[in-house]
N, C-alpha and C positions, 0 to 999 in steps of 0.2 A: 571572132574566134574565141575558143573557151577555155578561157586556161586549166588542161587538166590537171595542173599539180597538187589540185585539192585532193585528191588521192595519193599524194607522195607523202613518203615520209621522212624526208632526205632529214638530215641531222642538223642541217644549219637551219631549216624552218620551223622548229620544234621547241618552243619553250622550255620543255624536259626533255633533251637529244638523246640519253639513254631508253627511254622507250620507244625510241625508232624500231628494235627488232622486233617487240612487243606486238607494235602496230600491224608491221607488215609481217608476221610469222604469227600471230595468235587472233588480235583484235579485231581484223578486218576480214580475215576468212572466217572466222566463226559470226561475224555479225551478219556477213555477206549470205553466206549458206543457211542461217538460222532465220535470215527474213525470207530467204527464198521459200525456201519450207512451209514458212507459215503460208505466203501468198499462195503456191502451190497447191496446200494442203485445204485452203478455205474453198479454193475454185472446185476441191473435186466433193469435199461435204458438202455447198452448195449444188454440186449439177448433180451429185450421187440421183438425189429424188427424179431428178428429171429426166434421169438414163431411168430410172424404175417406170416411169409412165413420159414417152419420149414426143408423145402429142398434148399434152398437157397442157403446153401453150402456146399452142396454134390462136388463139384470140390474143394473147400480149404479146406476141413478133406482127400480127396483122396491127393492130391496131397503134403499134412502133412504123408502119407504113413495110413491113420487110413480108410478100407475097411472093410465094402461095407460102402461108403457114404450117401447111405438113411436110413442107422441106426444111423453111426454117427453125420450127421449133426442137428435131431430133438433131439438127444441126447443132444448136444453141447446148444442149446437152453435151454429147460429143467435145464439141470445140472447150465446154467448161471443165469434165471428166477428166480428158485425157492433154488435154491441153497443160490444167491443174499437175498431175503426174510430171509431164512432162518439163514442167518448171519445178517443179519439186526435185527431180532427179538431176535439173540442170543437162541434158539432153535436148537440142535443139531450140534453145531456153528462149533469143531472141524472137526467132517467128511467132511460138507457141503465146510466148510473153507480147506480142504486136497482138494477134489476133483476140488473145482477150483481154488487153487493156482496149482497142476499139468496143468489144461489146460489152466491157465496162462501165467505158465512157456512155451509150447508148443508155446504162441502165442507171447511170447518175444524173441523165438526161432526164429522162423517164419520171426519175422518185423527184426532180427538180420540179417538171413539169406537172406532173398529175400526185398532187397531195393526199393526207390520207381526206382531210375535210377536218370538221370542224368539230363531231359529235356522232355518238352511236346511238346516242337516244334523244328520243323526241323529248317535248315536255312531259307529255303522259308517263314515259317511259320513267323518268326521272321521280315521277310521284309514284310510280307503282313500284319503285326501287325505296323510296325513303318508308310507303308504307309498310315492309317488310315481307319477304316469302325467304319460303326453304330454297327457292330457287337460288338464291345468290348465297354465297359467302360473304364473310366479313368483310376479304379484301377485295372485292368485288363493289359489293354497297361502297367502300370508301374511294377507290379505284374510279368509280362510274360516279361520283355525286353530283358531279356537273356535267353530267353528261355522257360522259369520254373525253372532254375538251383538252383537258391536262396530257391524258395516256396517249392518245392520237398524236398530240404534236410532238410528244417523246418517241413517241414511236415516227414519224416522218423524220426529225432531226438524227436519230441513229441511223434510218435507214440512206438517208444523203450523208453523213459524214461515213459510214462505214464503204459506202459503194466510190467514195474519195478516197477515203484511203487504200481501199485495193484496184481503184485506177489508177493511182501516183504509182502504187506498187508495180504492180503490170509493164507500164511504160518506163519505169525505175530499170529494169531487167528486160524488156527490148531494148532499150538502150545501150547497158554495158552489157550484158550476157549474166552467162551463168553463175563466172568469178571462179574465186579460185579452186573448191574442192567441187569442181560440176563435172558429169560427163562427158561434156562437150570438149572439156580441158584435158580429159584424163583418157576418153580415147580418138579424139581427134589431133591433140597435143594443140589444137588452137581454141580462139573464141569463136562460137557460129558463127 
């Protein structure tokens, strides 16, 4: 069993017992409500695009093994859009908050399993980069000199730590709910 009281703020457990009220009237409903947001708010600028074109990825739900893909992929938007909203507002926060830390989890699968690779340019590529054109920019030339080798795995590592951090998030909040200033509190008077 787990002991909740890591959320209490009781006065005898408190190194500084004056900021019990603190905790529980200021610190913890604004930190509560102020991640939810965030998580909420990243789900619906990520699926925004994909409610704009809602088949768009019918190849990356198939090839996640999730068929037929012109169900799942307007799904996938949907569940991100309004799901997003819907943790944001704290309104039925747990379900919304399960359903997309699952296709979170799937997508920190995904960026885990299939990399970006190693390089955008071949060797040629690389010499016809150092011998210069108008084609590229400076920070381009410097960006690509070996390759893409550098930018690629920066770019892979943000994209796995960031798809952890808003699966921790997700499941963070199917967990305990929406907290204290949600909808779910304010007109159901409980937690979903």
């Amino acid at each position: 069993m787990v002991d909740a009281s890591i959320f209490s703020n009781d006065k005898d457990r408190l190194i500084i017992p004056p900021l019990s009220t603190f905790y529980d009237k200021l610190a913890q409903p604004m930190a509560w409500t102020i991640f939810r947001l965030a998580v909420g708010g990243m789900l619906v600028i990520e699926g925004w695009p994909k409610i704009m074109a809602p088949f768009a990825q019918v190849g990356f739900v198939e090839k996640l093994g999730f068929y037929p893909g012109w169900l799942w992929s307007p799904t996938l938007a949907v569940m991100q859009v309004f799901g997003g909203l819907l943790i944001a507002l704290g309104l039925f926060t747990r379900p919304a908050a399960l359903a997309n830390g699952v296709m979170l989890a799937i997508t920190l699968y995904f960026h885990m399993a299939n990399p970006y690779g190693d390089a955008f340019l071949t060797q040629a590529g690389i010499d016809a980069l150092k011998a210069g054109s108008e084609f590229f920019t400076p920070q381009a030339v410097a960006r690509l000199a070996d390759g893409g080798h550098t930018f690629l795995h920066q770019v892979q590592s943000k994209a796995e730590l960031a798809s952890l951090f808003w699966t921790g998030g997700a499941f963070l909040f199917a967990a305990f709910g929406g907290g204290y200033l949600s909808l779910d509190r304010l007109l159901f008077r409980k937690q979903f």
